[in-house]
N, C-alpha and C positions, 0 to 999 in steps of 0.2 A: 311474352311481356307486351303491355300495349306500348302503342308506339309513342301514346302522351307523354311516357317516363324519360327523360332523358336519359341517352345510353351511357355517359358517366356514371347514373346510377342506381342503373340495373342490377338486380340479383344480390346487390349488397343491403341489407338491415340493421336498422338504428334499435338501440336498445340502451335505455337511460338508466342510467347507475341507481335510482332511486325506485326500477322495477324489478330488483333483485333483492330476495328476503338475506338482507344483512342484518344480525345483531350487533347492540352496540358493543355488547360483551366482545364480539370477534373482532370489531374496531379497535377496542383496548388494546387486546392481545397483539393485532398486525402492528402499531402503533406499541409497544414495549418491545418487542422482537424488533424493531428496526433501531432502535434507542439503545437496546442491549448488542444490538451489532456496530452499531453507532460506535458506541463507547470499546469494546473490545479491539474495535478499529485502530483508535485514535491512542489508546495507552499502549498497542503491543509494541510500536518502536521504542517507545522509553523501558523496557523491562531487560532485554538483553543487548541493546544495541548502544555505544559509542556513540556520540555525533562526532559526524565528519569535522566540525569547528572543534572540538577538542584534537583532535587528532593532526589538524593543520599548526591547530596553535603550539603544540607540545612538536612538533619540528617533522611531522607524518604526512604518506598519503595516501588518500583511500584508495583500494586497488582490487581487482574484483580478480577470486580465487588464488593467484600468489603472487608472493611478490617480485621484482623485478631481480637479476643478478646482483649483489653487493646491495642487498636490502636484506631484514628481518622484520618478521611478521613482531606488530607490540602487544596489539588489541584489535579488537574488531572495530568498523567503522558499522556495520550492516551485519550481524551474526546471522547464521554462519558463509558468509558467502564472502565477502567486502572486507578485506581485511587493514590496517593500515600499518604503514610500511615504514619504517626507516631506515634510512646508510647508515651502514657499519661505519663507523669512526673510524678515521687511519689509525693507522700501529707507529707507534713513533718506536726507534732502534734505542735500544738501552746502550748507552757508553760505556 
């Protein structure tokens, strides 16, 4: 290398996004695949999963694989892993 190049940068090559044969058709395509991942993203929580604020507000809590001792599983908070929890109600003695 001569020695005019500074050695920060040395053996490294610029290459400008505009000297690469991209179609726009493959633009499209990159640009829907991210859109489509996008969107698959953003809806999977809502299809099988509980929110945690339903689950607090109905007397729950979310608790990740089981629940604690004198708890039962109600619903999921996070399917399937997150489950939300509540106490068993005392047993009051029949007279």
């Amino acid at each position: 290398m001569p020695a005019s190049i500074p050695a920060a940068h040395r053996g490294f090559c610029k290459i400008s996004l505009s000297a690469l044969p991209v179609s726009s058709r493959a633009k499209a395509m990159a640009i829907l695949w991210l859109v489509l991942i996008f969107v698959s993203l953003a809806s999977h929580g809502h299809v099988h999963a509980q929110s945690p604020e339903i689950c607090h507000r109905e007397g729950g809590l979310c608790r990740a694989g089981y629940c604690d001792s004198g708890e039962y599983p109600t619903k999921y908070c996070f399917e399937p892993v997150i489950l939300c929890c509540k106490k068993v109600p005392p047993t009051t003695p029949k007279s």
